[in-house]
C-alpha positions in Angstrom: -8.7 -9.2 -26.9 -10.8 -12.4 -26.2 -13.2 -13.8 -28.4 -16.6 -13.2 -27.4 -18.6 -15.7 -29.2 -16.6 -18.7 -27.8 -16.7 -20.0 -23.8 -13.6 -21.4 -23.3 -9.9 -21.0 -25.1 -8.7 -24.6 -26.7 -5.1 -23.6 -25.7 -5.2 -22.6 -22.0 -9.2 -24.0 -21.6 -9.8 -21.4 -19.7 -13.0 -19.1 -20.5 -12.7 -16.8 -22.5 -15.6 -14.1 -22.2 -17.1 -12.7 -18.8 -20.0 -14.6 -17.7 -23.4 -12.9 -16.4 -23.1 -13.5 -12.6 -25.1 -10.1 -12.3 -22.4 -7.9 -11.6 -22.9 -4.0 -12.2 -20.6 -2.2 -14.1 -18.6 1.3 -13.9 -17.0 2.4 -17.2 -13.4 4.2 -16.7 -11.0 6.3 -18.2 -7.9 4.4 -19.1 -5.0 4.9 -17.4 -2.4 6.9 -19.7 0.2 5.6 -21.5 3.0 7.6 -20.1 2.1 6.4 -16.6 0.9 10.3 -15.5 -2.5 9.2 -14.3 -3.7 6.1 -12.9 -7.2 4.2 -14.2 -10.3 7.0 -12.6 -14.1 6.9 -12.9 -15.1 8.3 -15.8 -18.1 10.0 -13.7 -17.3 11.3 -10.4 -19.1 10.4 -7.2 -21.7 12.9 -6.4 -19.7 14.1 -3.3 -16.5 14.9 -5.6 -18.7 17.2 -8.0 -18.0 20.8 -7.6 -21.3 22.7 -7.8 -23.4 19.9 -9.3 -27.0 20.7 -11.0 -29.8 18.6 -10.3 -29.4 16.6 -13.1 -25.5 16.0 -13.2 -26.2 14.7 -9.1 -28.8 12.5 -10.9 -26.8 11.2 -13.5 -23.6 10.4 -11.2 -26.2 8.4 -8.7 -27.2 6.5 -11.8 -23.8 5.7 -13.0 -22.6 4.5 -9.4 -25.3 1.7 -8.8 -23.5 0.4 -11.6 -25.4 -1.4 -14.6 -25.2 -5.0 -15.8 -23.9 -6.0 -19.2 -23.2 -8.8 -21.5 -19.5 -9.5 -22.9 -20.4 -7.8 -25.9 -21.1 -4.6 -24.7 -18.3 -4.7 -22.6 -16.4 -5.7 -25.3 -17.6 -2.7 -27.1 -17.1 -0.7 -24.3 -13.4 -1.5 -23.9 -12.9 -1.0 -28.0 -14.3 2.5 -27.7 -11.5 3.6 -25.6 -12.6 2.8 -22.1 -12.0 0.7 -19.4 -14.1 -1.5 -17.2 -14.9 -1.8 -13.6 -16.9 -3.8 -10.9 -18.6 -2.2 -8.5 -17.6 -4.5 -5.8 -20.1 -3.5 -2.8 -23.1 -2.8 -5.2 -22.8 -6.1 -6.5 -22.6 -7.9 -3.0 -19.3 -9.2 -2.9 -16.2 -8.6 -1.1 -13.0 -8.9 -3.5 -9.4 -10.5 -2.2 -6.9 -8.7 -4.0 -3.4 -10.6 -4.3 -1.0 -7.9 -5.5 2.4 -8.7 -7.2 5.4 -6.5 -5.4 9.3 -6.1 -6.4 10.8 -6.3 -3.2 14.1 -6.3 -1.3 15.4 -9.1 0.8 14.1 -7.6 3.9 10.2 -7.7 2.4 10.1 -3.7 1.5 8.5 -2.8 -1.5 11.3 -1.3 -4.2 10.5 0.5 -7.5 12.8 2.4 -10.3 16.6 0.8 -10.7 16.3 -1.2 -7.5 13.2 -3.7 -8.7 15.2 -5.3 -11.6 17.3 -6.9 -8.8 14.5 -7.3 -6.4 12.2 -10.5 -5.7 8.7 -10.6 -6.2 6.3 -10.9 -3.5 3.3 -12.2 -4.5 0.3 -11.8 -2.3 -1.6 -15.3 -3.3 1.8 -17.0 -1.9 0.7 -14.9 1.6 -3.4 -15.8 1.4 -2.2 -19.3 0.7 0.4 -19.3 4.6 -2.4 -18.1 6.3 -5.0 -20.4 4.8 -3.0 -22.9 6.0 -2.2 -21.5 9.3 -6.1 -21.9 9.9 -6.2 -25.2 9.4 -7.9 -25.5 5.0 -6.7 -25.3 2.2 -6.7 -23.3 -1.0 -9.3 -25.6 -2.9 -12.1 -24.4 0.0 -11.3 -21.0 -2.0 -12.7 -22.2 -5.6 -14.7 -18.8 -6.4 -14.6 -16.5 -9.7 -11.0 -15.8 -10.2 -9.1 -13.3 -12.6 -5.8 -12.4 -12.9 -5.1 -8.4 -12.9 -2.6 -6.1 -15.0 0.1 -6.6 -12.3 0.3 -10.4 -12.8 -1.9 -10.6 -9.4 -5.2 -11.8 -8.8 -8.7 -11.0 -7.4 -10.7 -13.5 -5.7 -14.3 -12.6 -5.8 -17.1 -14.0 -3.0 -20.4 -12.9 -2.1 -20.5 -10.7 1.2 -21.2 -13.2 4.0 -24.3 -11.8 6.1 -22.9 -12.9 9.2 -19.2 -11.1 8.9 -19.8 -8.5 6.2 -16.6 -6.9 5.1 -15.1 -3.5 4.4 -11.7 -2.7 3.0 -8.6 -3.6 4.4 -5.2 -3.1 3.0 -1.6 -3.9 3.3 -0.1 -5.3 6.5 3.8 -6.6 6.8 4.4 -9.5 4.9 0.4 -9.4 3.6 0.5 -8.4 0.1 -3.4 -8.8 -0.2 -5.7 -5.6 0.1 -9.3 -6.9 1.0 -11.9 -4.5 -1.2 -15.9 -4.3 0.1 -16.3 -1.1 1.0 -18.9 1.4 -0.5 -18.4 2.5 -3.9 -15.2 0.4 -3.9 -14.4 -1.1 -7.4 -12.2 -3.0 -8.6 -11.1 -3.3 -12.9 -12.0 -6.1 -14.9 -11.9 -7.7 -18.0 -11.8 -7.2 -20.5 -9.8 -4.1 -19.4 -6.0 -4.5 -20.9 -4.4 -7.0 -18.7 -7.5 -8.8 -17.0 -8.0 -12.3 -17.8 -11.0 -14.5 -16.5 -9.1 -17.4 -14.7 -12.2 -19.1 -13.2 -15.5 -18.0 -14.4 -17.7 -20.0 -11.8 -20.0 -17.9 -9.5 -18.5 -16.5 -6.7 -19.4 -18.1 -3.6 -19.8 -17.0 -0.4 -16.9 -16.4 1.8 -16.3 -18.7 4.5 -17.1 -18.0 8.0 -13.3 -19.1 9.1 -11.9 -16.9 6.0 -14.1 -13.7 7.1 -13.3 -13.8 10.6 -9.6 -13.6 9.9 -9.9 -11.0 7.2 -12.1 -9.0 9.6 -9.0 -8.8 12.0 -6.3 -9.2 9.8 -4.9 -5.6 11.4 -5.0 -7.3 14.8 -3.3 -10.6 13.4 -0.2 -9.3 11.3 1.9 -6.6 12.3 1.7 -3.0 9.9 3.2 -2.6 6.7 6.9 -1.9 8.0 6.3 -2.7 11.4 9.4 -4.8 12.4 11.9 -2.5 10.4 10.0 1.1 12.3 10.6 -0.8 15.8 14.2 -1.0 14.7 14.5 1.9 13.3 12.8 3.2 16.9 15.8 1.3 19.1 18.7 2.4 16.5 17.2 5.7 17.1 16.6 6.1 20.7 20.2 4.1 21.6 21.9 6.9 19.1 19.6 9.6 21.1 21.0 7.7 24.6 24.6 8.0 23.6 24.1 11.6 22.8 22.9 12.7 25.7 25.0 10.4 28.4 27.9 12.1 26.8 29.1 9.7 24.0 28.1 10.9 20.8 30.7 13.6 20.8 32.3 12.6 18.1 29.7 12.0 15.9 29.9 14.0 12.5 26.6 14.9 10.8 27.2 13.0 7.7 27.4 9.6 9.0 24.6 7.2 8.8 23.1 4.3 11.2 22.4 1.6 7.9 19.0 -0.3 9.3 18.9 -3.7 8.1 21.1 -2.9 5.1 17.8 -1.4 3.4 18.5 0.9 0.2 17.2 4.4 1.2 16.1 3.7 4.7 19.2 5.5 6.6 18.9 7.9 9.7 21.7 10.9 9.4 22.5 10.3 13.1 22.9 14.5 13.4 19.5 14.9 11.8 16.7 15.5 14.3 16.9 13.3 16.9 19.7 14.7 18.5 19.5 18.0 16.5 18.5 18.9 20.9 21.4 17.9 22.5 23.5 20.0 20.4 26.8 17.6 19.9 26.9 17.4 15.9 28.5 19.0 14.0 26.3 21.6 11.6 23.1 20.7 13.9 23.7 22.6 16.9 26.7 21.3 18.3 30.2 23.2 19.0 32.4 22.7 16.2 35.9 22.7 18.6 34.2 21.0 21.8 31.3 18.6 20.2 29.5 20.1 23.4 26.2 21.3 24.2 25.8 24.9 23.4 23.7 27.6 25.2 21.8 30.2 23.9 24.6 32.3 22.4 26.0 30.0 20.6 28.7 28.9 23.3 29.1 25.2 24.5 30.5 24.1 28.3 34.1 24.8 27.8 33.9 28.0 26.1 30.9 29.2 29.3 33.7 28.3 31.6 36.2 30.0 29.8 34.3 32.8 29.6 33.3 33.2 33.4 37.0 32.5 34.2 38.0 35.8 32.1 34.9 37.4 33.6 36.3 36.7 36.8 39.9 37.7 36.1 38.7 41.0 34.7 37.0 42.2 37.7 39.6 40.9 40.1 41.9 43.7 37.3 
């Protein structure tokens, strides 16, 4: 826990308390230990209330325009068994979020046994390419700074008036969420984990900065979105093969590996040509590897059929 009565840290001179740029506060209940529930609001919204009284619809209206406080009480606040947030909107900024992500080599987010051998993708490495794409540089970007539980870090700027944010999250190879939106919030120190990084005011986001954050789901691709096209033209060539005839031989425990990506695999039997009927346990005749019609019977058994049909009534 940082020492409130001092402003700035002798080893790391960075400061060491939160400073009182006015932002309004919302206290929340600590995430649990064992992982089982994430960091909440310790009230409610309003909206989430199940049959509120007056006075509980008053009291959650209260607690969500947030309240100001000095390091102290947050301080105090943090000792007592809660955690902190900032009210992002309320307080008229618009929060850059820079996550920290175990990754595989092909940029999809891992977790369990597979993020030990992953690499980290860290979302301040992909504000800082596109900052640079525009044209500036990182040092326009000198604005209250902290760095979050996951090793991240949130960038804090007031709302510009002419391009006023709302959230935005995750797009391929964008680790960054953007937060502004109402009753967004985002946690703070001294919550476990948050450090104060740079404890200037934030200042206003630039024009060129909130023009590109505004469309930043027009300008990068989606979360995935190369690996789903893929996964679309692995898919619809298996689908192809299938049904000119080809996929015959195809067994229902086979997979189509996309990109050599742990645990994304299509079971080329599974769905997608469950409809044409040629696998093997998904429709399809086990001895032919033919369509099959409505009783069960594929091409070559209907012809064998109405060839003994035939016999039988020339008999």
């Amino acid at each position: 826990m940082m020492n409130p009565s001092s402003d700035y840290d002798a080893n790391t001179g960075r400061r060491s308390v939160q400073p009182d740029h006015g932002f309004r506060y919302l206290p929340l209940r600590r995430a649990a230990a064992d992982g089982s529930r994430g960091r909440t609001p310790l009230v409610p919204l309003a909206e989430h209330l199940s049959d509120p009284t007056d006075e509980e619809l008053r009291f959650s209206a209260a607690v969500w325009s947030g309240a100001t406080a000095s390091a102290d009480e947050l301080l105090e606040t943090v000792a007592g068994g809660q955690d902190v947030g900032i009210l992002v909107r309320a307080s008229g900024l618009v929060v850059v979020d820079c996550d920290v992500k175990a990754v595989d080599g092909h940029g999809w987010v891992v977790s369990g046994g597979s993020a030990v051998r992953a690499e980290l993708h860290r979302g301040i490495d992909d504000l800082r390419r596109e900052v640079e794409r525009l044209g500036h540089g990182m040092d326009e970007l000198a604005t209250y700074r902290a760095r979050t539980k996951s090793g991240g870090e949130h960038l804090y700027f007031r709302q510009n008036p002419e391009h006023p944010l709302t959230s935005r999250h995750h797009r391929h190879d964008w680790a960054v969420d953007v937060i502004g939106s109402d009753n967004s919030w985002v946690a703070a120190w001294p919550s476990e984990g948050y450090e104060v990084l740079d404890a200037r005011a934030p200042i206003a986001m630039p024009d060129w900065l909130a023009v590109f954050l505004y469309g930043v789901n027009q300008a990068l691709p989606p979360l995935g979105g190369p690996l789903r096209r893929e996964a679309g033209r692995v898919a619809a060539g298996a689908l192809g093969a299938v049904r000119a005839g080809r996929g015959a031989g195809v067994q229902s425990h086979r997979r189509v590996e996309l990109g050599g990506l742990p645990g994304l695999a299509l079971a080329a039997g599974r769905g997608l040509v469950r409809g044409a009927g040629t696998v093997r346990g998904h429709g399809g005749c086990g001895a032919h590897g033919r369509r099959r019609d409505q009783e069960g019977r594929c091409d070559d058994h209907q012809r064998g059929a109405r060839t003994r049909a035939r016999s039988a009534r020339r008999r």
